[in-house]
N, C-alpha and C positions, 0 to 999 in steps of 0.2 A: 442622578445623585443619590447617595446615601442618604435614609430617614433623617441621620444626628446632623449632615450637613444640608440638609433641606431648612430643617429648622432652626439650625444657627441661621444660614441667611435670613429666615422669617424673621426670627429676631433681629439680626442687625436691621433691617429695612423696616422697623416698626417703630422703633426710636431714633431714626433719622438723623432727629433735629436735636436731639439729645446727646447724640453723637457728636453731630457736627458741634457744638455747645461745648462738649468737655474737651475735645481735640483743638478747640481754640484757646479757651481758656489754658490748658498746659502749654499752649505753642509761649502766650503771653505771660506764662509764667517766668521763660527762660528768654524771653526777651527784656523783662523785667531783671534780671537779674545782668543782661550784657549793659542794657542801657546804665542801669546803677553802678556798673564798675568802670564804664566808660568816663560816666560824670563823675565820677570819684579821680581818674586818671589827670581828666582836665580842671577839676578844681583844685587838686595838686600841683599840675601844670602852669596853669598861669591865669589864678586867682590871684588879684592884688592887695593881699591881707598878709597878716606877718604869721610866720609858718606854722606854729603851732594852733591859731586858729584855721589854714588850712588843712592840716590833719583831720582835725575834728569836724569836720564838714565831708570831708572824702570820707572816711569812718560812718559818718553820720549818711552819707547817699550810698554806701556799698550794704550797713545795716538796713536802711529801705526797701534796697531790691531786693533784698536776699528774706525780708517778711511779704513784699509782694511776691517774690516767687515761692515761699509757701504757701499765704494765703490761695492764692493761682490754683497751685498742685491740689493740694488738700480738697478745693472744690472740685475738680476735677475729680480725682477719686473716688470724692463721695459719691458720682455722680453715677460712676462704673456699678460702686457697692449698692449704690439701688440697681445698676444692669441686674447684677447676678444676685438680688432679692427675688428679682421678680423670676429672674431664671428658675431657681432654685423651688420659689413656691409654684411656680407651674407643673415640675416637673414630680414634686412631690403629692400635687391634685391629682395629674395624670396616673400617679401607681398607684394612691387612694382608689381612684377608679375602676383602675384594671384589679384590681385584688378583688372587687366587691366588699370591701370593710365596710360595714352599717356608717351611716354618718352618728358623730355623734349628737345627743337629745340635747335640744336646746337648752341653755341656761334658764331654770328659772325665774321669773318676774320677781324683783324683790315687793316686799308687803311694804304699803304704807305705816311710818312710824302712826300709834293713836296721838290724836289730833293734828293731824296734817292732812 
């Protein structure tokens, strides 16, 4: 294998569980979103309430799903957008290095305020 694809799979096989975590979570995003338009179909269907109040209940479980399947998605994402944090500052340490750039001098100790 090639260096870039050596270390993609490093990567992939180092957050595993992190993986497996967001790839569930988006499956249940859009499962969330079938079940809510299903129970939306069927309390349509043959809910025993007079029809305007069955509107507003199918309405009411298709908006559910469809903020659980953001909610879902969105964590999922974010989960990637730390992947490729950590990608990114790796790979940015690793040219630090090869370049030989001085580190930079630590941040100063701030002074205590007088009387503290």
């Amino acid at each position: 294998m090639q260096p870039q694809q050596e270390r993609r799979h490093v990567e992939r096989e180092k957050y595993l569980v992190l993986r497996v975590y967001a790839r569930v979570l988006s499956v249940l995003g859009y499962g969330a979103l079938v079940v809510g338009t299903l129970f939306a179909l069927l309390v349509v269907a043959f809910a025993e309430m007079p029809v305007p109040l069955r509107i507003s209940n199918a309405f009411l479980a298709l908006m559910l799903g469809g903020v659980y399947f953001i909610i879902l998605r969105s964590t999922a994402q974010a989960i990637y957008l730390l992947f490729d944090v950590a990608r990114n500052s790796r790979t940015t340490r690793e040219l630090l290095e090869k370049s030989g750039a001085p580190a930079p001098p630590p941040s100063p100790q701030p002074r205590p305020a007088p009387g503290d």
